[in-house]
C-alpha positions as CSV (number, residue, x, y, z in Angstrom):
1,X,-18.0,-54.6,260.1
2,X,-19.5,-51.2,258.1
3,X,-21.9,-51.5,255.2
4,X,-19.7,-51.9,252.4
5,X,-20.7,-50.1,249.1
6,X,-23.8,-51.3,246.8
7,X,-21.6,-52.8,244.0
8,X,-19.1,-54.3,246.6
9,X,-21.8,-55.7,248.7
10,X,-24.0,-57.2,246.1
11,X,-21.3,-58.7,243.9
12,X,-19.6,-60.3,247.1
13,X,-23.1,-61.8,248.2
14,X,-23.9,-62.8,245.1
15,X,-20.4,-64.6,244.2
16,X,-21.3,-65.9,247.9
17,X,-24.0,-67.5,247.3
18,X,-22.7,-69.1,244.0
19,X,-19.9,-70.6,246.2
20,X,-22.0,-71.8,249.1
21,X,-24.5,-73.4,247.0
22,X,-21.8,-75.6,245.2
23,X,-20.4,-76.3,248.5
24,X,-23.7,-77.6,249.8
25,X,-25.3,-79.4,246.7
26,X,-22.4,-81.9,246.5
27,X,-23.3,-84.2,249.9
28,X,-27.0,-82.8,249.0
29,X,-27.0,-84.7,246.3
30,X,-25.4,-87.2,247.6
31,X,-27.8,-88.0,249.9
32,X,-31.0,-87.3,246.6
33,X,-29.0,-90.6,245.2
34,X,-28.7,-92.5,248.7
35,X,-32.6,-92.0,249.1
36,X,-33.3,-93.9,245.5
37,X,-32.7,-97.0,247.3
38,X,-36.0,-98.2,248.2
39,X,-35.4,-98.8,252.2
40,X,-37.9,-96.5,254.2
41,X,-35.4,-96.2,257.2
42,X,-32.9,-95.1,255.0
43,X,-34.9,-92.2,253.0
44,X,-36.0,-91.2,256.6
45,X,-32.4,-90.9,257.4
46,X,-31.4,-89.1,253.9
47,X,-34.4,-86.5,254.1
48,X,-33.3,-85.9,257.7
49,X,-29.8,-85.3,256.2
50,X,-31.3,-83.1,253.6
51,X,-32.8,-80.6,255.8
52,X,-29.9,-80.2,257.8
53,X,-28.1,-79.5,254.8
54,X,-30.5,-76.5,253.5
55,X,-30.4,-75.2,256.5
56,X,-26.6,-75.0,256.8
57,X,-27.1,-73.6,253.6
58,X,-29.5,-70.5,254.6
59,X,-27.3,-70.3,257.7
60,X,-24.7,-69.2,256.0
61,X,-26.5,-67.0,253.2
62,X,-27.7,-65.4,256.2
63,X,-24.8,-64.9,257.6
64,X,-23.2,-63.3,255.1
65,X,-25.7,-60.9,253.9
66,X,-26.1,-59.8,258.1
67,X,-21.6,-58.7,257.4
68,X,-22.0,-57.1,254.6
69,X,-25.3,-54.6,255.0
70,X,-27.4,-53.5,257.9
71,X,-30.6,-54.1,256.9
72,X,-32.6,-53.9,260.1
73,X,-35.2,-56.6,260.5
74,X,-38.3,-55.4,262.2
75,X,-40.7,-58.7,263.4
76,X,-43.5,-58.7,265.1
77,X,-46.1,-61.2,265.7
78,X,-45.8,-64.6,267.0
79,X,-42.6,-66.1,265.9
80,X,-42.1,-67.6,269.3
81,X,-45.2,-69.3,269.2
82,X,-44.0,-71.9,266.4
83,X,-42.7,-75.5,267.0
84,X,-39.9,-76.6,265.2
85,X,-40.9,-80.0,265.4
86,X,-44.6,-79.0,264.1
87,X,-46.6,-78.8,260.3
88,X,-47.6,-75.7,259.4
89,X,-48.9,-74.3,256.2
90,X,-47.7,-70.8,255.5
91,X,-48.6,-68.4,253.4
92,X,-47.2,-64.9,252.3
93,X,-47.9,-62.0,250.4
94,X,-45.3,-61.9,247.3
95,X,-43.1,-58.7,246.0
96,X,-39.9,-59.6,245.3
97,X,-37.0,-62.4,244.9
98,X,-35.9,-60.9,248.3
99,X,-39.1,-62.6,249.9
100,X,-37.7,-65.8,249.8
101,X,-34.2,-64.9,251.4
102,X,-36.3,-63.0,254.2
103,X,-38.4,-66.2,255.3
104,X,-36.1,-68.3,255.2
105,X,-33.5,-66.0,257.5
106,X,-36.3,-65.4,260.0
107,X,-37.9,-69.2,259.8
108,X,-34.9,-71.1,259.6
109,X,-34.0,-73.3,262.8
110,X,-36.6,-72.0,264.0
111,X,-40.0,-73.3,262.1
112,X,-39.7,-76.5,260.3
113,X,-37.7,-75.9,257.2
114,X,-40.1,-74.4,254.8
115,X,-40.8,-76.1,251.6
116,X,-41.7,-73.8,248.4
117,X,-45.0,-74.3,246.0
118,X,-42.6,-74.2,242.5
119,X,-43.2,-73.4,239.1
120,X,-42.1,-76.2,237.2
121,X,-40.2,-74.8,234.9
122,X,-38.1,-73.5,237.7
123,X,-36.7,-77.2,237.9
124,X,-34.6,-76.1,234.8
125,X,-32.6,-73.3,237.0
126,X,-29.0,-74.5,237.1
127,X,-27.9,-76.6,240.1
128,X,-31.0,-74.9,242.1
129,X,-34.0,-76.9,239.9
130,X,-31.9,-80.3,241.1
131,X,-31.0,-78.2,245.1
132,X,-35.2,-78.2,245.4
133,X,-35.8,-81.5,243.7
134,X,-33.2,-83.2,246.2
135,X,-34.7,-81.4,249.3
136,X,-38.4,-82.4,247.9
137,X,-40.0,-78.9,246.7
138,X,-43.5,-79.4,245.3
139,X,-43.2,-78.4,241.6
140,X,-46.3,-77.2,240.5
141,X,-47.8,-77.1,236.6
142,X,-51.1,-74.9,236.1
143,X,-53.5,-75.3,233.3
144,X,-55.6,-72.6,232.9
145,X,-59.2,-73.1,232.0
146,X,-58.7,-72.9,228.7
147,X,-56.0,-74.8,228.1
148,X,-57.8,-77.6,230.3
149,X,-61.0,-77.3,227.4
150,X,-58.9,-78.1,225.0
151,X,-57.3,-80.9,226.4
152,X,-59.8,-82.5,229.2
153,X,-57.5,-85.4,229.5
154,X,-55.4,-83.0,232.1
155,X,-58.0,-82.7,233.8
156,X,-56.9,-83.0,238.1
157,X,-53.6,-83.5,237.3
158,X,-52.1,-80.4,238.8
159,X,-54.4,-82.0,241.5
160,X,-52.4,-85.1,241.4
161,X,-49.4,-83.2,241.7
162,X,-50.0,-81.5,244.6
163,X,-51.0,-85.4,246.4
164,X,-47.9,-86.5,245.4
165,X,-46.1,-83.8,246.7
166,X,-47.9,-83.7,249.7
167,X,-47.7,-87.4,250.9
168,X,-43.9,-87.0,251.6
169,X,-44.6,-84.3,254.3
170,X,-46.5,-86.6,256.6
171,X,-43.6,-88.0,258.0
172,X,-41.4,-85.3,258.4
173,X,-41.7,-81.8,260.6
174,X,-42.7,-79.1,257.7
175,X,-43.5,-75.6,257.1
176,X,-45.4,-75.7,253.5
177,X,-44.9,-72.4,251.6
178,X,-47.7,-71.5,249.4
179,X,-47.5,-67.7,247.9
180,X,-50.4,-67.2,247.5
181,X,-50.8,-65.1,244.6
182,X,-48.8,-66.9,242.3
183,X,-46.4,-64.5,241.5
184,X,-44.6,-61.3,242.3
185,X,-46.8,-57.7,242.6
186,X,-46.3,-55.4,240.3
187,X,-48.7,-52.1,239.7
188,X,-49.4,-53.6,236.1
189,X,-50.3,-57.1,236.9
190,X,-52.8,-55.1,240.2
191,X,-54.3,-53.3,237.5
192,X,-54.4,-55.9,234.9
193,X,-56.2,-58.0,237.2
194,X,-58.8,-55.4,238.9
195,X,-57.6,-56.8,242.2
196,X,-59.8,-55.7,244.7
197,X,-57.0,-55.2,247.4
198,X,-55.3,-52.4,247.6
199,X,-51.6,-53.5,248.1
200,X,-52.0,-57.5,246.8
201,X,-53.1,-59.5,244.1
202,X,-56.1,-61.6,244.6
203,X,-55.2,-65.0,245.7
204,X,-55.1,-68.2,244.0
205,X,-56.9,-71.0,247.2
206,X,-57.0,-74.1,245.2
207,X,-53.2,-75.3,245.7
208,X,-53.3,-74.6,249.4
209,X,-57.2,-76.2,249.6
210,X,-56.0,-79.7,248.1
211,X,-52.3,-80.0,250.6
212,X,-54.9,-79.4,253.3
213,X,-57.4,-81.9,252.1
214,X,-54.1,-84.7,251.6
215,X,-52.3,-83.6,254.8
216,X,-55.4,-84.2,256.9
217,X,-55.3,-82.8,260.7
218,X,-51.5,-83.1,260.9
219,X,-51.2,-79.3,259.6
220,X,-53.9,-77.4,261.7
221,X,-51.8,-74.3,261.9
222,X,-51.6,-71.5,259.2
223,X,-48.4,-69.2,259.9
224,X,-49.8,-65.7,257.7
225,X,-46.7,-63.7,256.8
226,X,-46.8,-59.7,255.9
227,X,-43.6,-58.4,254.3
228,X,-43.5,-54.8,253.7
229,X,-40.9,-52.4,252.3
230,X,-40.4,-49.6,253.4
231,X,-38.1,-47.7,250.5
232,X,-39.7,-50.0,248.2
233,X,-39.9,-53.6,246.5
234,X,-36.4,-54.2,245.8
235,X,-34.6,-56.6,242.8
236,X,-32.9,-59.2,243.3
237,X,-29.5,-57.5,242.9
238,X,-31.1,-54.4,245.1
239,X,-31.0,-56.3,248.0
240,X,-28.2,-58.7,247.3
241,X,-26.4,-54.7,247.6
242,X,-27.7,-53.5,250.8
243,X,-30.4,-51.5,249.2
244,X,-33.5,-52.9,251.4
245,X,-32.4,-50.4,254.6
246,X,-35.3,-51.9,256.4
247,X,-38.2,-54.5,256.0
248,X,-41.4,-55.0,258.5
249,X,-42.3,-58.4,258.9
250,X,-45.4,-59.6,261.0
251,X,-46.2,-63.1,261.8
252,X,-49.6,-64.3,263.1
253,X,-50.9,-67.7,263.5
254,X,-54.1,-69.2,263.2
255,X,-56.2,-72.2,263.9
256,X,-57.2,-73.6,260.7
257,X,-60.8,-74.7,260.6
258,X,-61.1,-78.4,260.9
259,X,-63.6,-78.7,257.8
260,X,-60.9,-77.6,255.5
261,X,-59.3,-81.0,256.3
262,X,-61.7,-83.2,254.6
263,X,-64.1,-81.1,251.9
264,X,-63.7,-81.6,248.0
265,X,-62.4,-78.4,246.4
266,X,-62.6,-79.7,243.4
267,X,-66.4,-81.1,242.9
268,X,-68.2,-79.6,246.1
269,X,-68.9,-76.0,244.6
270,X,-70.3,-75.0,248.7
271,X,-67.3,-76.1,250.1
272,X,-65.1,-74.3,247.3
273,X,-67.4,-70.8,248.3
274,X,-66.5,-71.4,252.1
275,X,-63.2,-71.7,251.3
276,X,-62.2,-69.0,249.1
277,X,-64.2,-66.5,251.9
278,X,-62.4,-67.7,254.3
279,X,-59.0,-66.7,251.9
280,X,-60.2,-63.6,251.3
281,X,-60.9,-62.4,254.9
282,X,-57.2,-62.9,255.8
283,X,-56.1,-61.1,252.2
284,X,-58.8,-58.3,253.5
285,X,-57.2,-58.2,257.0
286,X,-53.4,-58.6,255.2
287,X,-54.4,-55.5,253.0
288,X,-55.1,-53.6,256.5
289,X,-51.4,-54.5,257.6
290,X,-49.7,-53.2,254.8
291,X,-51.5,-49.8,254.4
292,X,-51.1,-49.4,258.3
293,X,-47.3,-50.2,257.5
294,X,-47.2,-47.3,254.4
295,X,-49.4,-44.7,256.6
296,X,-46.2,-45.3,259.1
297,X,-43.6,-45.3,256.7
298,X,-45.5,-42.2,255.4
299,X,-44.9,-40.4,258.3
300,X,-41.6,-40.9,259.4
């Protein structure tokens, strides 16, 4: 089938993805209401259910954006070196809505299905806040240091959040998503914050530090992800049209260091420095990647 045109393509994938959401939330939440009932063989089965649902669901987002464009999906890395019967943690750098679409196309059936780090006032988004609540997203609130002075009472409970999330991916193959700069890049937020990286924001360790510390041993894998665009960071309705002619992806995965496992992010100020070094050497080497992809891209 040809490309079709922008306003064609983006307003049939977008109708699309209306439909097949619909389609897929009603045994979805079916299966949220079956797993209320407090019998542990039976919320195994439902969350079992649950993924196979979300990933019929990407299956056929997929699908239909690979019909109605040709954007050409270059990967390189180590995507064949993941278990889809594994943990992982993975992380990301973060540009655009399109992100999302892009890992989960490339990871899906193929990784354990990933599992997003959610703003929680994205639980409000019609029909998608209850899609993620069913298939147990962690929805995340942040205090910032400020607002924690004034109200010490919140103290650790973004904390507690993040345990409570994490316990219900012991039991279950996972790929945890954590982006970890906590929002989309834009030039003004870069300069706003004075990252030091040329191409990222600085990154934000603490989430991923404390579903480490909860998860234990069973996630000793991080999967890094580097998206890059080559004609630039598109919208959501850019690449919903076909605009995003081509996106690099490279996957690499590394061991993560057994200490991380069972220090105290929050009260161990040592372990907390090892930590965030540790972060910042894979945003350093992730920094590399992207301004070896635009010094290509520059070129061509």
């Amino acid at each position: 089938m040809a490309a079709l045109s922008p306003p064609f393509s983006g307003s049939l994938n977008s109708l699309s993805l209306v439909a097949n959401t619909f389609v897929h939330c009603v045994p979805l939440f079916s299966l949220a209401l079956l797993k209320t009932i407090p019998i542990a063989s039976l919320q195994k089965i439902c969350t079992h259910g649950s993924t196979k649902i979300g990933e019929s669901w990407i299956a056929v987002n997929s699908h239909m954006l690979d019909i109605t464009h040709r954007t050409q999906y270059n990967i390189t890395g180590e995507l064949d070196h993941i278990d889809y019967n594994g943990w992982y943690m993975v992380i990301a750098n973060h540009q655009s809505w399109a992100d999302i679409f892009i890992l989960q196309k490339i990871f899906n059936r193929h990784a354990p299905f990933l599992k997003f780090f959610l703003k929680q006032e994205l639980i409000y988004v019609p029909v998608m806040g209850l899609c993620w609540a069913a298939l147990d997203f962690p929805f995340m609130k942040r205090y910032s240091k400020e607002f924690i002075a004034k109200n010490p009472q919140l103290k650790g409970k973004d904390l507690e959040t993040t345990r409570k999330a994490c316990e219900k991916f012991k039991y279950t193959p996972v790929s945890v998503m954590n982006f970890l700069e906590g929002t989309r890049f834009t030039p003004q937020k870069h300069q706003r914050q004075q990252s030091p990286y040329k191409h990222l924001l600085k990154p934000k360790s603490a989430g991923m530090a404390y579903a480490l510390s909860v998860m234990g041993e069973r996630i000793d894998t991080l999967i890094d992800v580097t998206i890059h665009y080559p004609n630039g960071r598109p919208n959501f309705w850019e690449f919903m049209s076909g605009k995003s002619h081509q996106v690099n992806i490279h996957i690499q995965t590394r061991p993560i260091p057994a200490e991380f496992h069972r220090g105290d992010y929050e009260n161990d100020p040592e372990f907390r420095k090892t930590f965030q070094s540790w972060i910042n050497q894979l945003w350093q080497d992730k920094d590399q990647k992207l301004e070896q992809y635009c010094i290509v891209s520059s070129e061509q």
